[in-house]
C-alpha positions in Angstrom: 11.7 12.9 4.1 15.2 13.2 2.2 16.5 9.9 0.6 20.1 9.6 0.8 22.6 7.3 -0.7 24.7 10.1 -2.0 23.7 9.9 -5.4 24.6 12.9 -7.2 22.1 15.1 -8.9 22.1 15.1 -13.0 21.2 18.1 -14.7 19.0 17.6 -17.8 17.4 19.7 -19.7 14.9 19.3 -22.4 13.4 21.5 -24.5 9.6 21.5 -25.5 8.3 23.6 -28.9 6.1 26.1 -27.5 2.2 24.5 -29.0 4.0 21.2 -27.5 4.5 23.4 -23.8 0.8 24.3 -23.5 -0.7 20.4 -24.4 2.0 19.3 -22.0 0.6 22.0 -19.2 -2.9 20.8 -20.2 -2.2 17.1 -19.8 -0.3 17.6 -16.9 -3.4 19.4 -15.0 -5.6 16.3 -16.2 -2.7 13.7 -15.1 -2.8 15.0 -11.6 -6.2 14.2 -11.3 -7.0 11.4 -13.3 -3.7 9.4 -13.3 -4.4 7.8 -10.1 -5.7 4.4 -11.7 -8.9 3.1 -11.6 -9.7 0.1 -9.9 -9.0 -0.2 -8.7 10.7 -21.4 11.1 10.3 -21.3 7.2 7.6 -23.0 6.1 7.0 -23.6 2.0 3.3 -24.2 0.8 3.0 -26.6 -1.8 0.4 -24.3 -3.5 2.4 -21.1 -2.7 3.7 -20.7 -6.2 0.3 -21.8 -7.9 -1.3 -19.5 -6.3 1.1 -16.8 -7.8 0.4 -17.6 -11.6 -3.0 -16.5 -13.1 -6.4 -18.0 -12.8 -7.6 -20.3 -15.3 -9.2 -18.5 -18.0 -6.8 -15.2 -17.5 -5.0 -14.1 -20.4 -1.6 -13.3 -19.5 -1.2 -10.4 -21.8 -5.1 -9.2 -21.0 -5.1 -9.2 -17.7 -8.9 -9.4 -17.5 -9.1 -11.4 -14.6 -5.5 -11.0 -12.9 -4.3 -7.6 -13.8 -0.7 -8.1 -12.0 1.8 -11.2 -12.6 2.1 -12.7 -9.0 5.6 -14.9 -10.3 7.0 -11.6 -11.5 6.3 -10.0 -8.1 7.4 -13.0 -6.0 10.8 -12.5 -8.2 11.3 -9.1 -7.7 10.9 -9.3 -4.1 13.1 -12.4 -3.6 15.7 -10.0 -5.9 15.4 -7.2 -3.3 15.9 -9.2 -0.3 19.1 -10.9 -1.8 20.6 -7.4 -2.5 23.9 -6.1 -0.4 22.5 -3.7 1.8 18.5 -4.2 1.5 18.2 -2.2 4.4 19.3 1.2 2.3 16.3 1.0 0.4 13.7 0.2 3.2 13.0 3.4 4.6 9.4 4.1 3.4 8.4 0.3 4.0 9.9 1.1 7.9 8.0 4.4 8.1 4.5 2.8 7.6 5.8 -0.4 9.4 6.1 2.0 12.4 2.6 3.9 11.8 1.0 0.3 11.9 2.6 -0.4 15.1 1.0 2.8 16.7 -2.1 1.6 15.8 -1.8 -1.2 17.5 -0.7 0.3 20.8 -3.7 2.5 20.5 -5.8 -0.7 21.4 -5.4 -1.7 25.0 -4.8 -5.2 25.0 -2.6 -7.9 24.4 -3.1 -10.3 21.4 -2.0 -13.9 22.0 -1.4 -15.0 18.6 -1.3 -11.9 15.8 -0.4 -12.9 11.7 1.4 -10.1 9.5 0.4 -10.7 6.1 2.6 -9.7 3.2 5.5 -9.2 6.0 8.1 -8.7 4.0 11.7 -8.3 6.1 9.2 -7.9 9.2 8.8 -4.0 9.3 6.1 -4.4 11.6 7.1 -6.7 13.8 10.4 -4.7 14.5 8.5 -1.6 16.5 6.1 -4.0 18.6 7.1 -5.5 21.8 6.0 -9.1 24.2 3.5 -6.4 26.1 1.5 -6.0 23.3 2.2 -9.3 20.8 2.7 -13.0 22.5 3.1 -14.5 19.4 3.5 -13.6 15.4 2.9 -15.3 12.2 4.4 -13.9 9.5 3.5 -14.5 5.4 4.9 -13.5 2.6 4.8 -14.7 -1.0 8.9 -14.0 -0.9 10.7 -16.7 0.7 14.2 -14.5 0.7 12.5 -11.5 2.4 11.7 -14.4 5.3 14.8 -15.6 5.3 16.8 -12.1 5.9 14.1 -10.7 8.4 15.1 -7.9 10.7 15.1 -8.9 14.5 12.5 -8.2 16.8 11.6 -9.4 20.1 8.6 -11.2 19.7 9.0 -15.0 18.9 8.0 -15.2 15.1 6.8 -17.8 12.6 7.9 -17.2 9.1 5.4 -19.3 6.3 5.9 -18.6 2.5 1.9 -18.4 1.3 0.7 -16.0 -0.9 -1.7 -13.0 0.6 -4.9 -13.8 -1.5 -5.0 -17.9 -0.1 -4.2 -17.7 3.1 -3.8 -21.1 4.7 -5.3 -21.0 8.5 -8.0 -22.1 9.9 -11.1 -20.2 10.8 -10.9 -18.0 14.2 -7.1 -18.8 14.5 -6.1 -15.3 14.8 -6.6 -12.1 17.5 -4.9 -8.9 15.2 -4.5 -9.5 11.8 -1.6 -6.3 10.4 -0.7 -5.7 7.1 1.8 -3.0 5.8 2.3 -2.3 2.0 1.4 -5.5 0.3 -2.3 -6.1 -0.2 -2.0 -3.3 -3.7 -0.4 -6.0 -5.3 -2.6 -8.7 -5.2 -5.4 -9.4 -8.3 -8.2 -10.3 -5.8 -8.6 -7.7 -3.1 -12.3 -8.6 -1.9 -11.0 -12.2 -1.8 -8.3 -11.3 0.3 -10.4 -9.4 2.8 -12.6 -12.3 3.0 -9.7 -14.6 3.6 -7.7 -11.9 6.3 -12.0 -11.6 7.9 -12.4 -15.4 7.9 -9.0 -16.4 9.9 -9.6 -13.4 12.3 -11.4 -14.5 15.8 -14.5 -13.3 16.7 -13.9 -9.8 18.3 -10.3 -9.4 16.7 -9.2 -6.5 14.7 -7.5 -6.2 11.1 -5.1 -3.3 10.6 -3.6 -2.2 7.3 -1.8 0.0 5.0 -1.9 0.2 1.3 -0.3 2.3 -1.5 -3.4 4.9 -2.7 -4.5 6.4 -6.3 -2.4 9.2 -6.4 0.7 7.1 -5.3 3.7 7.9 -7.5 1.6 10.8 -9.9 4.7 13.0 -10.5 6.6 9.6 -12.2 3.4 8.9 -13.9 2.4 12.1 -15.3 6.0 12.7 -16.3 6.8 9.4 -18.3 3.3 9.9 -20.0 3.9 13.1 -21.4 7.5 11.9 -22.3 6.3 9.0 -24.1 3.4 11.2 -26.0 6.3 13.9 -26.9 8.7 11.3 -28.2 6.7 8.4 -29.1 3.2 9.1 -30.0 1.4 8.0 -27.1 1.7 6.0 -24.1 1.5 2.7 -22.1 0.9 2.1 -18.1 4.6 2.2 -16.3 3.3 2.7 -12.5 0.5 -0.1 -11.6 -3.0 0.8 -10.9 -4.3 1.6 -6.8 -7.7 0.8 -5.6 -9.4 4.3 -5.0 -10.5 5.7 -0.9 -14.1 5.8 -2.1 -14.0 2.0 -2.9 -12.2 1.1 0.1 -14.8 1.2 2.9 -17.1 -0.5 0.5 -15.0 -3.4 0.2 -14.0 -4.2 3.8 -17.8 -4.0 4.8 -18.3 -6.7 1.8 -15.9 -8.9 3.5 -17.5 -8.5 6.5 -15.6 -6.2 8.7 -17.7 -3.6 11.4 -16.5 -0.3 12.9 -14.5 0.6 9.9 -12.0 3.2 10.2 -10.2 4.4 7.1 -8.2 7.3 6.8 -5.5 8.3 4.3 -2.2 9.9 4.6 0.5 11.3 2.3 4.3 10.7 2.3 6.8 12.6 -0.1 10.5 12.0 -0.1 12.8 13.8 -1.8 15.4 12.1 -4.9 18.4 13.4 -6.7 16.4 12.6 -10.1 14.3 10.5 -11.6 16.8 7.6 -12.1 17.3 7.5 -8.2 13.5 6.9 -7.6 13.5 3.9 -10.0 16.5 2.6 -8.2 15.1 2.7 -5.2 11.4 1.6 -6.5 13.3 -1.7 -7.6 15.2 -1.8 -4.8 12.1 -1.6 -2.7 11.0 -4.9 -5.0 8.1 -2.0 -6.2 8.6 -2.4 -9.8 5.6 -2.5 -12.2 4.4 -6.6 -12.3 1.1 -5.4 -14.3 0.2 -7.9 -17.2 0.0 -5.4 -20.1 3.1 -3.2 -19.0 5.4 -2.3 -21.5 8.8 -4.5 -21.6 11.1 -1.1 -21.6 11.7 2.8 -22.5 13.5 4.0 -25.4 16.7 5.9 -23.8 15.1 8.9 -25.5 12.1 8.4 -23.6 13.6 8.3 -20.2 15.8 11.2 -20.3 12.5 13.4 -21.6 10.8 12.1 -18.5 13.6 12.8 -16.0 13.5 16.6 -17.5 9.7 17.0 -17.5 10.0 15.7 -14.2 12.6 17.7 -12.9 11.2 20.9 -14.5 7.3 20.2 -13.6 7.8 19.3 -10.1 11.1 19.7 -8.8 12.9 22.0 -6.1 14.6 24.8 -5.5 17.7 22.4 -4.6 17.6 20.4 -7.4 15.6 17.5 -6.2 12.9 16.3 -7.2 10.1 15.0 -5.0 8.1 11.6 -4.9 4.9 11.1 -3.6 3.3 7.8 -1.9 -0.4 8.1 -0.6 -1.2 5.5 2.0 -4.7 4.3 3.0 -4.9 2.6 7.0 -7.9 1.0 7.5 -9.3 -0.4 10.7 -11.8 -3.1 10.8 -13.0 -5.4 13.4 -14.8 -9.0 13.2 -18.1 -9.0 14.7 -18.9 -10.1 18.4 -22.0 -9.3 20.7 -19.7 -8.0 23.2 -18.9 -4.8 21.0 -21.0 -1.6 21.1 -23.6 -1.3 18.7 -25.7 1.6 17.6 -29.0 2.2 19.7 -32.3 1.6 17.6 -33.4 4.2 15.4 -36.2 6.0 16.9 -35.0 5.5 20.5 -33.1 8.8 21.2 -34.9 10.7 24.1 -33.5 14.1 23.7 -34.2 16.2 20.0 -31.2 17.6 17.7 -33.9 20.9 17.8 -33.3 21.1 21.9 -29.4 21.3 21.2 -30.0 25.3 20.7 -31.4 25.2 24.4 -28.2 23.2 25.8 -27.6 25.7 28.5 -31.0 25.7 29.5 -31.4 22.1 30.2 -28.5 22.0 32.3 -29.2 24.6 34.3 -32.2 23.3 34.9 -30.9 19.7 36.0 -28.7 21.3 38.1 -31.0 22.6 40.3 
């Protein structure tokens, strides 16, 4: 995937002393692996912008409890959405939008009353139809993003609530869909307890979220950047729960017949200064509590050339990776299939190597 926009390309070069190439090759190698992060109608609520700011007890500049600044992400958002052409900058958001849509036409049946949480501009909604959907809820913590949704053909419902306090009753909901939102909020086992408890028995939850190794070219390039020119380095790209943790998490909440699998998107950029455009533009920026406020100019044009030289193509560009996690996960009903009993199986794995055999033998 190429981004356009008809940005021209900028040719930088920087030049590393050669003891400061080889720690920068070194780093670079251990980037790639371990710069993937650790942990991990409008309707206004009333406690939609409390539920943004931190927990009581959160230090704002720790980030202990709340590791991302839900007032600063609500803002950047609203920013987006209130931008010229916010459309030019929704590619990737429509991509996965359309991936979540499949999903949903995979299961045959129609869902009376479905709820898209952290909706955005609707880029789910857009590629469903009335066969499928009868009716959609749509949240979001942005209240612009509701405002300039895209059109689609199911009759909508736009609330502003924010993801992690979501405010339905039990059992409301048949399909619960989320596309590129749930990274952002400081309580993820909260909010898959909240998306299992408004789900109806026998309904399904279907999701997508930015993974660990999201974004590692930008990361690994401003790091060494800032270790070249200042000494050492702060967090500039926000920290993605891990696969391995993922499966865990949804069973916590609740959720049987788990399906996750994981995917990878790259799209191509003019330069380094492009992808940050279009990460604001995409209201992506880093909201993370002990982010640093800015980058020396010095800093920046480093980066773009470490970029540009460690990863970048034969054409000039340079490329950006996004890793996205789906998951699949279905609320619990005595209607759905269930693994026999262990010890019930009539036929041996040690009679497999006789296959033939045995069916020969029915046969006749």
């Amino acid at each position: 995937m190429r981004r356009g926009g008809g940005h021209r390309a900028r040719c930088l070069r920087f030049f590393i002393f050669p003891p400061m190439a080889a720690v920068a090759v070194a780093v670079a190698r251990a980037l790639r692996v371990g710069c993937g992060g650790g942990r991990r109608g409008l309707w206004a609520l009333s406690g939609a912008s409390a539920a943004a700011s931190p927990p009581a007890g959160a230090s704002p500049g720790s980030g202990a409890l709340s590791p991302f600044d839900r007032r600063l992400k609500r803002k950047q958002k609203n920013w987006a959405a209130l931008q010229a052409e916010p459309a030019k900058c929704d590619y990737l958001r429509e991509e996965v939008g359309s991936r979540i849509a499949d999903r949903v036409f995979d299961i045959t049946r129609t869902f009376p009353l479905a709820l898209d949480v952290g909706s955005g501009r609707g880029y789910i909604a857009q590629h469903l139809n009335k066969e499928t959907i009868e009716k959609l809820i749509q949240v979001d913590i942005a209240e612009n993003a509701l405002k300039n949704a895209v059109e689609s053909e199911i009759p909508t419902v736009s609330v502003v609530a924010d993801e992690e306090f979501l405010p339905f009753k039990e059992d409301t909901f048949d399909l619960v869909v989320s596309s590129l939102s749930l990274h952002w909020v400081n309580d993820l086992p909260r909010a898959f307890r909240e998306i299992h408890q408004v789900l109806k028995p026998d309904g399904v939850f279907i999701g997508a979220m930015f993974g660990g190794d999201t974004l590692y070219e930008l990361r690994c390039s401003l790091q060494l950047a800032e270790l070249e020119r200042e000494g050492g380095f702060s967090p500039h790209v926000s920290p993605f729960t891990a696969v391995s943790d993922l499966g865990h998490l949804l069973s916590r909440a609740g959720f049987t017949t788990l399906t996750v699998d994981t995917d990878e998107i790259q799209v191509n950029y003019p330069g380094l200064f492009e992808l940050m455009e279009d990460l604001q533009g995409m209201g992506e920026s880093n909201c993370s509590w002990n982010r640093k406020p800015l980058l020396h100019r010095e800093t920046m044009v480093a980066a773009a050339a470490i970029y540009r030289e460690m990863y970048g193509n034969s054409d000039g560009s340079v490329p950006a990776t996004f890793q996205i996690f789906y998951m699949i996960g279905w609320k619990f009903h005595e209607s759905q299939a269930r693994p026999a009993q262990r010890g019930s199986a009539t036929v041996s794995f040690g009679d497999l190597a006789n296959i033939g055999g045995l069916l020969s033998t029915e046969k006749k």
